[in-house]
C-alpha positions as CSV (number, residue, x, y, z in Angstrom):
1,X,0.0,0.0,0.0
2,X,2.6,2.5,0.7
3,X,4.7,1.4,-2.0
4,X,1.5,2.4,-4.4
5,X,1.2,6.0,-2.5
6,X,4.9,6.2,-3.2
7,X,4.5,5.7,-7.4
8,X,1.5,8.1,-7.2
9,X,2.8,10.8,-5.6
10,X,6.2,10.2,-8.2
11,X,3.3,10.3,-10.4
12,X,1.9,13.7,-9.4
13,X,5.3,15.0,-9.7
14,X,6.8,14.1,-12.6
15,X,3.3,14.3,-15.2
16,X,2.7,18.1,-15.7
17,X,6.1,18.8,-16.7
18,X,5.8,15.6,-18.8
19,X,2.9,17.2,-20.4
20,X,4.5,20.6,-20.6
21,X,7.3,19.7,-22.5
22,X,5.2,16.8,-24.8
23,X,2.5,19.7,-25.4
24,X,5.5,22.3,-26.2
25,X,7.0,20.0,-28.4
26,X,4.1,18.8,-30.5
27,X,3.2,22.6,-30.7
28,X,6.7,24.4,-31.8
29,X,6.8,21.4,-34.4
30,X,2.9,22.3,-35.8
31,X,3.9,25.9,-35.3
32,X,7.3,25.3,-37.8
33,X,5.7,23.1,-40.5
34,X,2.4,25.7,-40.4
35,X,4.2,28.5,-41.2
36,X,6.8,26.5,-43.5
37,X,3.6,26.0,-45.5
38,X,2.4,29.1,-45.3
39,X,5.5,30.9,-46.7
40,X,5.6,28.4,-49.5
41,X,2.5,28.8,-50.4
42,X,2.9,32.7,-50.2
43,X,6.0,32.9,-52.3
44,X,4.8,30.8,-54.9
45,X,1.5,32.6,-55.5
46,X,3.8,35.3,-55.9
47,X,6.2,33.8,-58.4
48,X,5.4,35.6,-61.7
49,X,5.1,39.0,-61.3
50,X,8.3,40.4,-59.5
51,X,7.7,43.6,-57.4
52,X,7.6,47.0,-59.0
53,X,10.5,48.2,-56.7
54,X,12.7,45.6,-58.1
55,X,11.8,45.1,-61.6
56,X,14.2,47.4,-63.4
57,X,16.7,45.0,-62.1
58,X,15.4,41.1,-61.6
59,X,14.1,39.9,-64.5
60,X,11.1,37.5,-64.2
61,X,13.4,34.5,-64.8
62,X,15.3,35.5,-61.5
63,X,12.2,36.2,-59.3
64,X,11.1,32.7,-60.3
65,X,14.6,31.2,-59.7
66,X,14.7,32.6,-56.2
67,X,10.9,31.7,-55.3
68,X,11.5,28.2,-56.6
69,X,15.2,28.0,-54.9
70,X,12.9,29.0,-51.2
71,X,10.0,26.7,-51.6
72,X,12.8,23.9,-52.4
73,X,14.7,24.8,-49.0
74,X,11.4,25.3,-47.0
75,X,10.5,21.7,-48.2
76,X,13.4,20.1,-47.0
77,X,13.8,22.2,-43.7
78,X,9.8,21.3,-43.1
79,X,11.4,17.8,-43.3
80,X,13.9,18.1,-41.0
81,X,11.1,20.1,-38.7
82,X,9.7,16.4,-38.4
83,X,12.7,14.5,-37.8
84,X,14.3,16.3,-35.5
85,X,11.3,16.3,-33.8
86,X,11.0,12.7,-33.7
87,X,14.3,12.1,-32.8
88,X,14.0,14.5,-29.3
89,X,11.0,12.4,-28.1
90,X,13.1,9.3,-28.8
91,X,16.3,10.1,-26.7
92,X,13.8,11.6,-23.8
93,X,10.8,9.9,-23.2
94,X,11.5,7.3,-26.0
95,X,14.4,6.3,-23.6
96,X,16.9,6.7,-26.2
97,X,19.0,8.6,-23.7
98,X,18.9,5.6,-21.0
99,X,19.7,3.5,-23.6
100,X,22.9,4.8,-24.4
101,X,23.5,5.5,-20.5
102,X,23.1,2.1,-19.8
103,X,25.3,0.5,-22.5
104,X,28.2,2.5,-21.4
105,X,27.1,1.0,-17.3
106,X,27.3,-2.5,-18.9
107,X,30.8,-1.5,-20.3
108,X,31.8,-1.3,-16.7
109,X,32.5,2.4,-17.1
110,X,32.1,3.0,-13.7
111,X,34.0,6.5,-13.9
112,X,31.3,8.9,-13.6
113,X,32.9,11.9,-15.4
114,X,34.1,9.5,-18.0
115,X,30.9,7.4,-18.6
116,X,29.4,10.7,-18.8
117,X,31.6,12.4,-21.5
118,X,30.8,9.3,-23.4
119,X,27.4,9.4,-22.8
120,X,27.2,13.2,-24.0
121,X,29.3,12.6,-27.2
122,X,27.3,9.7,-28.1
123,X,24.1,11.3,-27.8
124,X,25.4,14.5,-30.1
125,X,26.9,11.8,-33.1
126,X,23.6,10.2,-33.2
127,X,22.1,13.6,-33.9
128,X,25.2,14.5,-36.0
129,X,24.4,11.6,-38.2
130,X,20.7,12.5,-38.0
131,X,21.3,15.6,-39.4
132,X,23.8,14.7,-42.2
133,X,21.7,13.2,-44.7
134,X,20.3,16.4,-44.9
135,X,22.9,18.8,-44.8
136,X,24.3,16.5,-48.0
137,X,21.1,16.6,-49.8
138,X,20.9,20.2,-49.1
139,X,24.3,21.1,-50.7
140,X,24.5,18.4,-53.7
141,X,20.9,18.7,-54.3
142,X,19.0,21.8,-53.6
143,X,22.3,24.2,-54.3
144,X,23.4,22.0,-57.0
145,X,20.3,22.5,-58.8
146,X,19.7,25.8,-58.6
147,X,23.4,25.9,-59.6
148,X,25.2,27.3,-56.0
149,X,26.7,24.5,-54.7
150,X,31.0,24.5,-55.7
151,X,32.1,21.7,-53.1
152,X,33.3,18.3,-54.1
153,X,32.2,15.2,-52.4
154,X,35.7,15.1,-50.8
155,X,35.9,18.6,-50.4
156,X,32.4,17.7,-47.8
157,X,33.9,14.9,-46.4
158,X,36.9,16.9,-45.4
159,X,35.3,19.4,-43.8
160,X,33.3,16.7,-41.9
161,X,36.2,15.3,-40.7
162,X,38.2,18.7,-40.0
163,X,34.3,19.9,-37.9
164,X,34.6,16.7,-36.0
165,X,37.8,16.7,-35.1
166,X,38.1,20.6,-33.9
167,X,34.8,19.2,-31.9
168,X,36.5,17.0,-30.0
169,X,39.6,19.1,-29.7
170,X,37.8,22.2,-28.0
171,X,34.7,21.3,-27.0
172,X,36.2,17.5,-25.3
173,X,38.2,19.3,-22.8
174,X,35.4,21.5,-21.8
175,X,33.0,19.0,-21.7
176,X,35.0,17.2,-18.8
177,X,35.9,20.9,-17.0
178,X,32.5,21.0,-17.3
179,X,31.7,17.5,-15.5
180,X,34.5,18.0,-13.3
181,X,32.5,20.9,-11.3
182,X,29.2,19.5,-11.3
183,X,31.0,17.1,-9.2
184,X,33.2,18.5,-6.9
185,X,33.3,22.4,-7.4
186,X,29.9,22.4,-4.5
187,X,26.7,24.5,-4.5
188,X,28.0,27.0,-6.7
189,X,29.5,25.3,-9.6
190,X,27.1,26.6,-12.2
191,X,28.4,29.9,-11.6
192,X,32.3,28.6,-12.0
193,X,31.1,27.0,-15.2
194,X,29.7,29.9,-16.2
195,X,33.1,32.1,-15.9
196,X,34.8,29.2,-17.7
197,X,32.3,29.1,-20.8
198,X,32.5,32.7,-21.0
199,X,36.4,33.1,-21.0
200,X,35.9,29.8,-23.5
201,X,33.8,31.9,-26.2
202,X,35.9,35.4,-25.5
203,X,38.9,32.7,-26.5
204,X,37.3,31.4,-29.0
205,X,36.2,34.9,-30.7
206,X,39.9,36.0,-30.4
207,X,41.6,32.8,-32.0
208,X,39.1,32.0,-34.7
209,X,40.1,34.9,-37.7
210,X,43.9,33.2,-37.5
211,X,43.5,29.9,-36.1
212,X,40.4,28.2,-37.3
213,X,38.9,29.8,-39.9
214,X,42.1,29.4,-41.9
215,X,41.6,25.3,-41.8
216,X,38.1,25.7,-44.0
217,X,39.3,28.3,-46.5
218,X,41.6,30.0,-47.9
219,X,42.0,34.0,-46.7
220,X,44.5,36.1,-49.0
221,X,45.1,40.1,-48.7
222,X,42.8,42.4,-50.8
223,X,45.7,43.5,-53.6
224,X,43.5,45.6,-55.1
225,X,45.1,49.0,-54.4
226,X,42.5,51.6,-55.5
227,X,39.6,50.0,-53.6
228,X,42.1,49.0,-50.5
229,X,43.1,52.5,-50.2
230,X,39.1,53.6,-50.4
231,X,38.0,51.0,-48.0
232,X,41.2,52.1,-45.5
233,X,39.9,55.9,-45.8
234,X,36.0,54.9,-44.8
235,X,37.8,52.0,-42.1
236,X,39.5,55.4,-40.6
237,X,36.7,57.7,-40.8
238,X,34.3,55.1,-38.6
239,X,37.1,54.6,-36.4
240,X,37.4,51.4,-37.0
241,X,41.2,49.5,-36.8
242,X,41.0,46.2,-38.1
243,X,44.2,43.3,-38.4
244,X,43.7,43.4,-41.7
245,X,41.7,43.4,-45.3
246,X,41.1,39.9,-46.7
247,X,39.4,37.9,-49.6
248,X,38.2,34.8,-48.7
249,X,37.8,32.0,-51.3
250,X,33.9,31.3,-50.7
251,X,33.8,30.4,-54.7
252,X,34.8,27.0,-54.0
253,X,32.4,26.1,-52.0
254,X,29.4,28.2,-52.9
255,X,28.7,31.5,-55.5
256,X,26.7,32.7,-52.7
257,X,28.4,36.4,-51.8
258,X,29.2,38.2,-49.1
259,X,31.3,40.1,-46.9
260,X,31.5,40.4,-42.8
261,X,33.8,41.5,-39.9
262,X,35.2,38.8,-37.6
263,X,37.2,38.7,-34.6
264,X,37.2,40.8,-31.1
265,X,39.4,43.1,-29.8
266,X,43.1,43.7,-31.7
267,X,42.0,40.4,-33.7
268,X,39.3,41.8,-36.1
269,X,39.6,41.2,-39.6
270,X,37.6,42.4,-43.2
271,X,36.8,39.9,-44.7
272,X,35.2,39.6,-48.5
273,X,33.7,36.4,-50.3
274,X,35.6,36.7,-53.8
275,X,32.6,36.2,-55.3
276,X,31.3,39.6,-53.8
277,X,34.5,41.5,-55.3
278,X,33.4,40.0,-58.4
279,X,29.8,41.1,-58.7
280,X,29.8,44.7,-57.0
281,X,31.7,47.4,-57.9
282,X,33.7,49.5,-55.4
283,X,30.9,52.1,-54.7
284,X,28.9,48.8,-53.8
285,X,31.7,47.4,-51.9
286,X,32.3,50.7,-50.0
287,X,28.4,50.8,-48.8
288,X,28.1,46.8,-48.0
289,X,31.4,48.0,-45.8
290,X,29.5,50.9,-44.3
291,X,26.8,48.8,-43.5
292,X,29.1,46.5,-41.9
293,X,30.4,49.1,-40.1
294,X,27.2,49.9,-38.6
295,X,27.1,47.1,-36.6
296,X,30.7,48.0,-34.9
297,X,29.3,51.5,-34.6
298,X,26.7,50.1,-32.8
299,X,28.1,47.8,-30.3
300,X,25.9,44.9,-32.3
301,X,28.9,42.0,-31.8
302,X,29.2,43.3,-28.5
303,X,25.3,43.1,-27.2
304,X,25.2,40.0,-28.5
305,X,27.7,38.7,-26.9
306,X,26.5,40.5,-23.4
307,X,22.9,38.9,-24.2
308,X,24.4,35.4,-24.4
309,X,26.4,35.7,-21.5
310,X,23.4,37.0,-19.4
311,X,21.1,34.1,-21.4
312,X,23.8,31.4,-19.9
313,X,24.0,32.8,-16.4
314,X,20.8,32.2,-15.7
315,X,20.5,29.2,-17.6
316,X,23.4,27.4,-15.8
317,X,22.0,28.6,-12.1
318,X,18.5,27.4,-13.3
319,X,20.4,23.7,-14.1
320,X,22.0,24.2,-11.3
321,X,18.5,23.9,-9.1
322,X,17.2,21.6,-12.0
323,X,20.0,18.9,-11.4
324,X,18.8,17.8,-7.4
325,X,15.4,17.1,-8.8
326,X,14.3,13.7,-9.5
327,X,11.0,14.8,-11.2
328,X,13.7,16.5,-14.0
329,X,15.0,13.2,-14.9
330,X,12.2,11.2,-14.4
331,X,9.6,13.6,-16.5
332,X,11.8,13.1,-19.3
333,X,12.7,9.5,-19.8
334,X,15.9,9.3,-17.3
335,X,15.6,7.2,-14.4
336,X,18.9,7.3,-12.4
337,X,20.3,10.8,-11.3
338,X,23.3,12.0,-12.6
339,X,24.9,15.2,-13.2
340,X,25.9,14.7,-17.5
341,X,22.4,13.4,-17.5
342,X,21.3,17.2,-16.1
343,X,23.6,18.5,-18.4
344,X,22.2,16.6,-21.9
345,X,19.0,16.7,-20.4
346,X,18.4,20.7,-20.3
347,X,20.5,21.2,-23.7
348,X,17.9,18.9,-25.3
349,X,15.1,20.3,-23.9
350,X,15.8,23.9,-23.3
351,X,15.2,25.1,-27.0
352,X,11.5,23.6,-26.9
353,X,10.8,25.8,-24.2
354,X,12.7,28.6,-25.5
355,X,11.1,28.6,-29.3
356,X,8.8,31.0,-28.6
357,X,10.7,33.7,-28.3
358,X,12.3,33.8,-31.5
359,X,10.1,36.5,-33.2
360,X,11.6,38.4,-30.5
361,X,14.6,38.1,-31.1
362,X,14.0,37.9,-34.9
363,X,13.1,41.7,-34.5
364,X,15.8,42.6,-32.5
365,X,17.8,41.5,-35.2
366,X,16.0,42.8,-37.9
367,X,16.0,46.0,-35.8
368,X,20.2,46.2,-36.1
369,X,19.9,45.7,-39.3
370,X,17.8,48.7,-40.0
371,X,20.3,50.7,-37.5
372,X,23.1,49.4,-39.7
373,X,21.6,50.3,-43.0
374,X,20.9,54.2,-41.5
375,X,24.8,54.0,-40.8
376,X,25.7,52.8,-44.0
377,X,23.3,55.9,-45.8
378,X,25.3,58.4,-43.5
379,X,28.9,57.2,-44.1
380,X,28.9,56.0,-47.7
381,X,25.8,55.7,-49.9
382,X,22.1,54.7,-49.8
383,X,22.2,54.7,-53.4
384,X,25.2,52.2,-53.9
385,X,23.6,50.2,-50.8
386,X,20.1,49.6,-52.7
387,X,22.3,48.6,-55.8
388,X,24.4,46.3,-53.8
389,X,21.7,44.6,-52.1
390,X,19.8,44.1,-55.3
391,X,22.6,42.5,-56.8
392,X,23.0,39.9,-54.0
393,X,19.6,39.4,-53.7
394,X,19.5,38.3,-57.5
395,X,22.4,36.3,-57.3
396,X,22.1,34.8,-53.8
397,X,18.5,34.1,-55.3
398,X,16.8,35.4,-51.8
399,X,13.0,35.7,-52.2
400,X,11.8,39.2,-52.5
401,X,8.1,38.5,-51.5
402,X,8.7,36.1,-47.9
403,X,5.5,35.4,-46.2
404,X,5.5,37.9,-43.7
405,X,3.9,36.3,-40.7
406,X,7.0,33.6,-41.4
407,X,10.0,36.2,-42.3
408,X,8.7,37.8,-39.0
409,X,9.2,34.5,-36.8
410,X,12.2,33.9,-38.2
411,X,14.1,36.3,-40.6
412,X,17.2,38.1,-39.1
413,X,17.2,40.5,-41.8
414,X,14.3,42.7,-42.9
415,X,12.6,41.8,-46.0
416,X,13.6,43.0,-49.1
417,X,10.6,45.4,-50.3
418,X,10.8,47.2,-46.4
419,X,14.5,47.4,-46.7
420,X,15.1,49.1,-49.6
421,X,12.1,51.6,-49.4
422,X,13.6,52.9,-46.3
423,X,17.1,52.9,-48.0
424,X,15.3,54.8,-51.0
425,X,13.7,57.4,-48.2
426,X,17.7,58.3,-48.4
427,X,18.0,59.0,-52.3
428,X,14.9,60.7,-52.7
């Protein structure tokens, strides 16, 4: 009898945040594929007339190219939605997760940071290889017809390898740091995790320009004189001091374009895809650079980076009341305590809870952007900017008519037809 009132009241415990998280997850996936369908459906009732602002400069042939080239990654993503959805209920309340946990047990690794490393790393190659097939059919199907894709079959299983491998290099090591004070750094080890992840990504941000960006592609000095000597004069202007200007060789991999700024602190470079050098000219180059600009002006990088620190803070003090109680692991599939099981646990789980606020975050995005593009009109050119952009969108074949209840969910960037009316605002 009290052996029954002990499984009930267990019960009681663990079901509503069963239900929460089963309810969250069947909803964020019916939220995705809804307005997955919805922006197909949207763009391709919207294929064959391209938008008055824009048709000077796409022809028909290039709007339909970049609506097709969007419902054909929608498609695939909506997909993915499904699987990855699938996959979460199977390591959690499937009991995929005490699967693996108890094979390791049964291979008498009794060494709990070890088993738990192991445990951790197998979980993410399952998912790894989950996600493959698609990231393959993505590049040597969807780009390659639409003609974007430049990477060889051993050109993607290098950089499989290289991924992997830099994977195990940084993030092992952290991992068992990580497992190391769960165990033994007491009551506040969240918080000494949290000063270690943050010095990690400060690290990371520092070494990456000349250390590990280097081992994807190749990054060469910008030798072209006249536009060097431009970009150095608006770079000085907008008090910006960079390491360096650089081309990278984004051609052979995609003939998507761009440019960006990477780095922090001393180590920033300017970098440009050579396929953007190719396609603008250096008016255009100048305000994509402006615009870029706008974000260091700004303090974009740095708010990010002061939102994600804050965002892991309380994240790692929340798992650090999570992991002493049983309900957490029991709720969710797990039925022996452990501290890597806290740990995969709320990295599974935590972006279910989380989806909802991505429109908000979408905006505050989008928001930057439209800060960035007001820089770029004062410092360089709204005109050049608008030409720019219409450029990439042609050739990057980005959809100029998004759905927008979907492009406000998830977009980073402001649509097309908003973004250069309020850039034209500037030329009138």
């Amino acid at each position: 009898m009290l052996h029954n009132v002990h499984i009930l009241t267990e019960l009681k415990s663990i079901m509503p945040f069963t239900l929460t998280f089963v309810s969250l997850l069947i909803a964020s996936t019916l939220i995705r594929l809804w307005l997955g369908g919805r922006h197909i459906t949207y763009v391709q009732s919207h294929r064959n007339l391209v938008p008055a602002a824009f048709s000077d400069n796409i022809t028909l042939d290039a709007h339909q190219k970049a609506a097709d080239y969007t419902a054909a990654k929608t498609k695939l993503a909506l997909i993915e939605t499904v699987v990855q959805a699938l996959f979460l209920f199977a390591l959690t309340l499937g009991g995929g997760l005490q699967l693996i946990d108890d094979s390791w047990r049964s291979l008498l690794v009794n060494q709990e940071i070890i088993r738990g490393a192991l445990v951790i790393c197998s979980a993410m190659l399952v998912s790894s290889l989950i996600d493959l097939p698609f990231e393959y059919y993505k590049t040597f199907v969807v780009d390659a017809q639409f003609g974007f894709n430049k990477m060889t079959h051993a050109m993607f299983v290098s950089d499989l390898i290289k991924h992997s491998l830099l994977g195990l290099a940084l993030g092992g090591p952290l991992l068992l740091l990580a497992l190391w004070l769960m165990q033994g750094a007491g009551e506040y080890w969240w918080l000494y995790l949290w000063l270690v992840w943050s010095a990690f990504n400060l690290i990371m941000l520092a070494l990456y320009p000349t250390f590990i960006a280097p081992l994807f592609n190749k990054f060469s000095p910008l030798n072209d004189e006249a536009l060097k000597q431009r970009i150095e004069i608006l770079l000085t202007k907008c008090g910006f001091k960079s390491q360096g200007l650089f081309v990278m060789d984004g051609s052979s991999r995609s003939s998507h374009g761009n440019a960006y700024f990477t780095g922090f602190g001393a180590s920033k470079r300017v970098v440009f895809f050579d396929t953007l050098l190719e396609r603008l000219n250096a008016d255009e180059i100048e305000s994509v650079l402006a615009h870029e600009l706008g974000h260091f002006k700004h303090k974009h990088v740095v708010k990010r980076i002061a939102m994600m620190f804050i965002v892991s803070f309380f994240g790692l003090a929340l798992l650090g009341w999570l992991m002493n109680q049983p309900w957490f692991y029991l709720s969710l599939g797990v039925n022996q305590v452990s501290n890597y099981m806290a740990l995969m646990l709320f990295m599974l789980v935590s972006p279910v809870f989380l989806f909802l606020l991505r429109p908000f975050m979408a905006n505050y995005s989008r928001q930057n952007e439209f800060e960035a593009d007001d820089y770029a009109a004062k410092h360089a050119s709204a005109k050049y900017l608008v030409q720019a952009l219409v450029k990439l969108y042609r050739d990057n074949a980005s959809t100029l008519t998004p759905d927008p209840l979907h492009s406000a969910f998830y977009d980073s960037h402001p649509p097309a037809s908003i973004r250069i009316s309020k850039l034209s605002g500037y030329t009138s």
